[in-house]
C-alpha positions as CSV (number, residue, x, y, z in Angstrom):
1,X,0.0,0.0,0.0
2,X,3.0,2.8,0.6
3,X,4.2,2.0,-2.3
4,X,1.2,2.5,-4.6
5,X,0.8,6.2,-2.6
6,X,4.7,6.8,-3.4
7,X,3.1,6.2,-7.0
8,X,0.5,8.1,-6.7
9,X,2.4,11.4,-5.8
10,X,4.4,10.2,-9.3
11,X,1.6,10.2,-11.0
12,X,0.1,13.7,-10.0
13,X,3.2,15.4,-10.8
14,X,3.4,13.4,-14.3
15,X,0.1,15.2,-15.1
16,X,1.3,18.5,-13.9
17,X,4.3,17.9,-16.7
18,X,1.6,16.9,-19.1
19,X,-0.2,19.8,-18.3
20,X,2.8,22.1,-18.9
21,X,3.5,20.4,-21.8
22,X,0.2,20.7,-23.4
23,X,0.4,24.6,-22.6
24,X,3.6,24.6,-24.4
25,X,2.6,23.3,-27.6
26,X,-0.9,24.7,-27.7
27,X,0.2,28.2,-26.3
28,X,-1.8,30.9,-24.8
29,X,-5.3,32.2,-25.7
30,X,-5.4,34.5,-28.6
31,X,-6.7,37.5,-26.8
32,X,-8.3,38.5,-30.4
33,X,-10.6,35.7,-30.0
34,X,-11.1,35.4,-26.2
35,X,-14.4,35.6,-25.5
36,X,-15.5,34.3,-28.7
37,X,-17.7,30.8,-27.3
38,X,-16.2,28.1,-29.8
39,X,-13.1,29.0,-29.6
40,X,-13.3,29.1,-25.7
41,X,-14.6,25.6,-26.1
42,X,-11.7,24.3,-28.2
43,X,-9.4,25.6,-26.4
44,X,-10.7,23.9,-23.2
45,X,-11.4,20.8,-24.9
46,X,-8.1,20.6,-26.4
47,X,-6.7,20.5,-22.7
48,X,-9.2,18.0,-21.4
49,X,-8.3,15.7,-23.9
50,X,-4.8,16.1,-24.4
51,X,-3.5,16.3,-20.7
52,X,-5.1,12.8,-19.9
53,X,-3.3,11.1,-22.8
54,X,0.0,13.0,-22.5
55,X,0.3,12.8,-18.7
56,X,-0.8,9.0,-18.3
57,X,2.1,8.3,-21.1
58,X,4.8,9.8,-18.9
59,X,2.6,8.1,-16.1
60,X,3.0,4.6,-17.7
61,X,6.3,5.0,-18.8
62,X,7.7,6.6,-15.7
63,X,6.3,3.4,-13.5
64,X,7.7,1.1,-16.0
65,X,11.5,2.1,-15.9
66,X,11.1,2.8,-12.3
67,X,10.0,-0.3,-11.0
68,X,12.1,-2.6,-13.4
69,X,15.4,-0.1,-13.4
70,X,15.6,2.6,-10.8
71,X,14.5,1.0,-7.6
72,X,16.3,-2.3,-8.2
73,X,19.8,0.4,-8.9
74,X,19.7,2.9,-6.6
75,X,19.5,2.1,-2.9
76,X,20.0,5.4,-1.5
77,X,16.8,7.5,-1.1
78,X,18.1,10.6,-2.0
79,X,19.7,9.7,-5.1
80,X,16.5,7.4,-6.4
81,X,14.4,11.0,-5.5
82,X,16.9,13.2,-8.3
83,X,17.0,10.3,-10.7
84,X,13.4,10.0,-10.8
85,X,13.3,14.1,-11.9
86,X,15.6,12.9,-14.0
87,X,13.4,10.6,-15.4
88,X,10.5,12.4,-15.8
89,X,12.2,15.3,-17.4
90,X,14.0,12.4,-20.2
91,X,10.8,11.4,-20.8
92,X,9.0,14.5,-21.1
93,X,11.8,15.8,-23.4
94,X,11.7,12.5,-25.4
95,X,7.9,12.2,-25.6
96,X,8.2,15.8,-27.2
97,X,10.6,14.9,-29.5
98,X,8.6,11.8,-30.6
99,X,5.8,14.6,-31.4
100,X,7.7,17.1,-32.8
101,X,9.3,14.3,-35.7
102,X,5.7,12.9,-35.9
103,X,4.3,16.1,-36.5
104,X,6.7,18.1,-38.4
105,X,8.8,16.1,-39.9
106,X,7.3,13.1,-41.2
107,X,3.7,15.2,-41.1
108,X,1.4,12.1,-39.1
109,X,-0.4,14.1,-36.5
């Protein structure tokens, strides 16, 4: 049971980098259009959607290595605690990589 709320504290902040991440590739509201209903409701549903799928990959893959790499290496709390930001911020810069070739280069999303 500790374990799985260790996880869970994980998890939250992997949503939080999904969220961060989403507001980096969708940027801020035009302020041209703010106001305007639909686009209001895009913008919002673009979040709602997006931060879900975004933050539970980082989720998924953050558990994975952890479980099966970091915890069986690293004895030493303090150390395991950096290397897990460590993690997370690999992941989050490899996940936007993964997008960026996806959608720019080789033009799939």
């Amino acid at each position: 049971m500790k374990q799985v709320l260790n996880y869970v504290h994980w998890v939250l902040l992997c949503f939080l980098i999904g969220i961060g991440y989403v507001r980096i590739i969708v940027g801020p509201k035009d302020k041209k259009l703010d106001g305007v209903f639909i686009y209001d409701l895009l913008y919002d549903y673009v979040f709602l959607y997006a931060v879900p799928v975004i933050g539970g990959i980082i989720a998924i893959l953050f558990i994975i290595i952890d479980y099966f790499y970091l915890k069986r290496k690293f004895k030493s709390n303090k150390r395991l605690i950096l290397n897990r930001f460590l993690l997370l911020i690999i992941i989050t810069i490899s996940l936007g990589g993964i997008h960026y070739f996806l959608e720019k280069v080789i033009d799939i999303i």
